[in-house]
C-alpha positions in Angstrom: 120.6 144.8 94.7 119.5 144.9 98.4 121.1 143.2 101.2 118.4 141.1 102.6 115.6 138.6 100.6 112.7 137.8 102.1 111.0 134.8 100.4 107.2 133.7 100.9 105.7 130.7 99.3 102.3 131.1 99.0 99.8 129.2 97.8 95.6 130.4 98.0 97.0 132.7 100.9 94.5 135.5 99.7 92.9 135.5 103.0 96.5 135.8 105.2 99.0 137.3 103.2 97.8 140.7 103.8 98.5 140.6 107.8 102.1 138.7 106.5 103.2 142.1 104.5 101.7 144.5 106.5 103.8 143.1 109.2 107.1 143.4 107.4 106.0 146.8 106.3 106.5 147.8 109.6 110.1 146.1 110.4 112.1 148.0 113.1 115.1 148.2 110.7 117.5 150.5 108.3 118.5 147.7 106.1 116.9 147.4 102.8 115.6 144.5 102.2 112.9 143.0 99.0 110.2 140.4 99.6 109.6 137.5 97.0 106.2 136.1 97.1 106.0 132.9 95.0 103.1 132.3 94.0 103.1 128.0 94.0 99.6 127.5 91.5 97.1 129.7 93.7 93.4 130.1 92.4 92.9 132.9 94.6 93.8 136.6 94.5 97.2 135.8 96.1 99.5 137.7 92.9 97.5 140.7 92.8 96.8 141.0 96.7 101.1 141.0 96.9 101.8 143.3 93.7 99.7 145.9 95.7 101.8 146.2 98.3 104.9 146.8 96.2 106.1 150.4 96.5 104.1 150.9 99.7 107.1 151.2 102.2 107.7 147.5 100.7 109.6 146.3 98.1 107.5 142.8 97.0 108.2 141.2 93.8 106.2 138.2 92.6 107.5 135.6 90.8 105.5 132.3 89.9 106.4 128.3 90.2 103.7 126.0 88.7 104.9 122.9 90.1 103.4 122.3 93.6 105.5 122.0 96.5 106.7 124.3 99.1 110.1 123.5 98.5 110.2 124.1 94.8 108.5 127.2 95.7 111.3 128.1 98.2 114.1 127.2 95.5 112.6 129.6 92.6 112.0 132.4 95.4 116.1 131.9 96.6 116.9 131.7 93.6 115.7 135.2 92.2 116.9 136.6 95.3 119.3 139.8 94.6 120.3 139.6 98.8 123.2 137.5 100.0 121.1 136.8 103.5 118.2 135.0 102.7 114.7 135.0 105.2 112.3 132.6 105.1 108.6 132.9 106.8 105.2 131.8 105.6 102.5 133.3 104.3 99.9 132.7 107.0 102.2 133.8 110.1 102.6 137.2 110.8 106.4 138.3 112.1 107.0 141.0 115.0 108.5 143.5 114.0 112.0 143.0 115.2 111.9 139.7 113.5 114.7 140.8 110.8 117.2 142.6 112.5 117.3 140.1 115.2 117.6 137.0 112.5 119.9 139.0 110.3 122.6 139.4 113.5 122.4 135.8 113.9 123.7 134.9 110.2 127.6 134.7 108.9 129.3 132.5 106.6 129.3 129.8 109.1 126.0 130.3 110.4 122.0 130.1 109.6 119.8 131.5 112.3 116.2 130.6 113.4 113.9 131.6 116.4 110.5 131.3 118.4 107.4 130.9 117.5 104.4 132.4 119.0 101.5 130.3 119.5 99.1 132.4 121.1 98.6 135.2 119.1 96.9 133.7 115.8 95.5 130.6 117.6 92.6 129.8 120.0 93.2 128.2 123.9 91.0 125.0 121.9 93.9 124.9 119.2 96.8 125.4 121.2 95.3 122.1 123.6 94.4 120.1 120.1 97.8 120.6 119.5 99.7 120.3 122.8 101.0 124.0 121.9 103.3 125.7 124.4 103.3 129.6 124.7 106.3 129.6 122.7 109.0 127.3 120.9 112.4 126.8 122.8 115.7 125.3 121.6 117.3 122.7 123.0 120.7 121.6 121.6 121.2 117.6 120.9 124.2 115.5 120.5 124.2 113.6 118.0 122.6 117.5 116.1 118.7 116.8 114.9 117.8 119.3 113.5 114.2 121.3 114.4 114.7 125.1 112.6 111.1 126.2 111.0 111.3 127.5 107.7 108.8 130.0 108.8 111.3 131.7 111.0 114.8 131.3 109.3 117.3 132.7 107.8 121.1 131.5 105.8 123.5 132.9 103.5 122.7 132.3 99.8 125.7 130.9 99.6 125.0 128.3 102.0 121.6 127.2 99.8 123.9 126.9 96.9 126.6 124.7 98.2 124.5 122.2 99.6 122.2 121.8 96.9 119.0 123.9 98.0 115.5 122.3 99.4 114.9 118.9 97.9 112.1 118.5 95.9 111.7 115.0 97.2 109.7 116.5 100.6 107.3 119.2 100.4 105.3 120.7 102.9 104.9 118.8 106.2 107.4 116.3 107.6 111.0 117.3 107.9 110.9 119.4 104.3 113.0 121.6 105.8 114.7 119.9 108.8 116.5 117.6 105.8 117.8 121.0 104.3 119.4 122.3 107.8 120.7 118.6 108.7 122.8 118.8 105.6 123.8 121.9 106.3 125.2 120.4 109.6 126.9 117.9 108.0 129.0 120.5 105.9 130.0 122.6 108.6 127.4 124.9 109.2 125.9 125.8 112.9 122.6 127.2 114.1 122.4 130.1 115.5 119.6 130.8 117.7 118.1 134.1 117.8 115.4 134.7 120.4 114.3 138.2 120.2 113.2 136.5 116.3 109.7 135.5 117.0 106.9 135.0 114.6 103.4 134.2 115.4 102.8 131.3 114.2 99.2 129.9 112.8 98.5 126.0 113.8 95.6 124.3 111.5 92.6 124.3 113.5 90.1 121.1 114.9 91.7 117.7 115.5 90.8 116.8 111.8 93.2 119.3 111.1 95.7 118.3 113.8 95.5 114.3 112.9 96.0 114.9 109.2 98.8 116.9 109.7 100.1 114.4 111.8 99.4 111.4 109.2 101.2 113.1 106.3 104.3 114.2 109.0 104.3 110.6 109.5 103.9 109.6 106.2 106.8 111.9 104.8 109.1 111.1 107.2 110.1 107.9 106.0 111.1 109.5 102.2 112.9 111.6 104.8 115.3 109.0 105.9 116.3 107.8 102.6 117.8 111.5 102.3 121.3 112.5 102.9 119.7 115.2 105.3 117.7 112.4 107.2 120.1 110.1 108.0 120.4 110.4 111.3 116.7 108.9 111.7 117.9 105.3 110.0 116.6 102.3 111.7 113.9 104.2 113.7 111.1 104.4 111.3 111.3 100.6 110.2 107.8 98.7 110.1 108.6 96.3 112.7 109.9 99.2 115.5 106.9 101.4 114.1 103.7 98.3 114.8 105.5 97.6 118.0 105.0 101.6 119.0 101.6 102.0 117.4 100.7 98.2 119.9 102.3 99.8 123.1 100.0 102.8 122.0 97.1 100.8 122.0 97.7 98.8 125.1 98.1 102.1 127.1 94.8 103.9 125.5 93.1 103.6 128.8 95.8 105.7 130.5 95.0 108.9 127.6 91.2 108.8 128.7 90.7 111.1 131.5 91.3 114.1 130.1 91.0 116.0 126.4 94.8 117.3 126.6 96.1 113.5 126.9 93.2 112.2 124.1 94.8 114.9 121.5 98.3 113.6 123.0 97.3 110.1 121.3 95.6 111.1 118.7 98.5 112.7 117.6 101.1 109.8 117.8 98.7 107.4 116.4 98.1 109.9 113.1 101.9 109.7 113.0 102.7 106.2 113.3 99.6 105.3 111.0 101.3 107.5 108.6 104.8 106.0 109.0 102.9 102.9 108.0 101.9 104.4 104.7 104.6 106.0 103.6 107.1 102.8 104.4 104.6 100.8 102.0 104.1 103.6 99.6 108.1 104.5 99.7 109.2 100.8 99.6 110.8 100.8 96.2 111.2 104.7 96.1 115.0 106.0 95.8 116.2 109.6 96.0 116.5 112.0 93.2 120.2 112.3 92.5 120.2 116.3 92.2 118.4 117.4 95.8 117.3 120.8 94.0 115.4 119.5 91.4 
């Protein structure tokens, strides 16, 4: 049994995985700790490419989940965890190589921790301005608590994903998958811890197809997201009327978002998420919640 678990989902991450391990490989830090790639239904080499790293320096076990969906991926990966502190990070980022030690500090029965990420070092000055990407993420405590931890750069007790009920399957991938997880987590006591010196690089999806779609299904997802226990803190602000009347003042102030590409990108952005708020309220209409979060 080792202390720490470090979970990856992956899915067809043949082509970044490599640069993912190599970089915890090379952690700054005497505590054991195991990695658990879950492979979520790849086509690619991803298994094999993650078996060959086991025993080099690394400790990687794979283990597979066929349904798709980050979040069942990140359930089945916690949940053959042997270490009481679970990490999380992706399997297209790379970490620094403090990144462990400085999350695991941050994390006691009370408390999950989560830091910075780094968008310069895996993405071009064209992506970051698609994208409106600063250097680096910052935290910025709210009251009422909304919650904004990346499950790329995370890290709880496995405790803490037990009691409150793990990821829900309900969300997966884009659009406050994980936020819903950490806002319940709030909501039974727990705190954020930020950890600073935790920094990953951090890969955003290139071109402004990219950029809008990711945008759209954000948008899209997040209005499952407030029928959840862990979203409801954004009731009454993703209704259709409030949403038309954003997406009209959008339109009416086009002109303004002209003059330069950094303010275009700025719209195109908002307008992929309230198009996809549209969607999803339609599509979601009738949906209700599983009853078991987990499953």
């Amino acid at each position: 049994m080792t202390d720490i678990t470090i979970v990856i989902p992956a899915l067809n991450a043949a082509s970044t995985l490599a640069a993912q391990l190599t970089a915890l490989r090379n952690q700054r830090t005497d505590t054991p700790f195991e990695v658990i790639v879950v492979d979520n239904g790849s086509t690619d080499n991803t298994a094999g490419l993650a078996s060959s790293f086991n025993g080099h320096a690394l400790s990687v076990k794979v283990v597979t989940e066929t349904r798709r969906g980050t979040n069942f991926a990140r359930n089945t990966g916690i949940g053959a965890a042997t270490g009481e502190i679970v990490l999380l990070c992706d399997a297209d980022d790379e970490v620094h190589d403090g990144w462990v030690a400085a999350l695991c500090t941050s994390i006691d029965d009370n408390h999950w921790s989560a830091g910075p990420l780094d968008y310069v070092g895996l993405n071009s000055e064209q992506t970051r301005l698609i994208w409106g990407a600063p250097d680096r993420s910052t935290y910025h405590p709210t009251e009422p608590y909304i919650d904004n931890t990346s499950s790329c750069n995370c890290g709880f007790t496995k405790q803490m994903w037990s009691t409150i009920g793990g990821f829900s399957s309900a969300l997966s991938g884009v659009g406050g998958d994980d936020n819903e997880f950490f806002q319940r987590a709030h909501a039974a006591g727990y705190r954020l811890q930020w950890a600073p010196e935790a920094v990953v690089k951090y890969r955003l999806r290139p071109g402004v197809r990219g950029m809008t779609r990711q945008r759209y299904r954000q948008g899209r997802a997040q209005t499952r997201l407030q029928k959840l226990p862990g979203g409801a803190h954004l009731r009454g602000t993703m209704q259709p009327s409030q949403t038309l009347g954003r997406m009209f003042k959008l339109i009416l102030a086009s002109p303004l978002y002209l003059w330069s590409a950094k303010r275009r990108f700025e719209w195109l952005g908002a307008a992929s998420r309230h198009v996809g708020r549209l969607a999803g309220w339609w599509q979601n209409r009738e949906w209700e919640p599983p009853t078991d979060l987990g499953e």
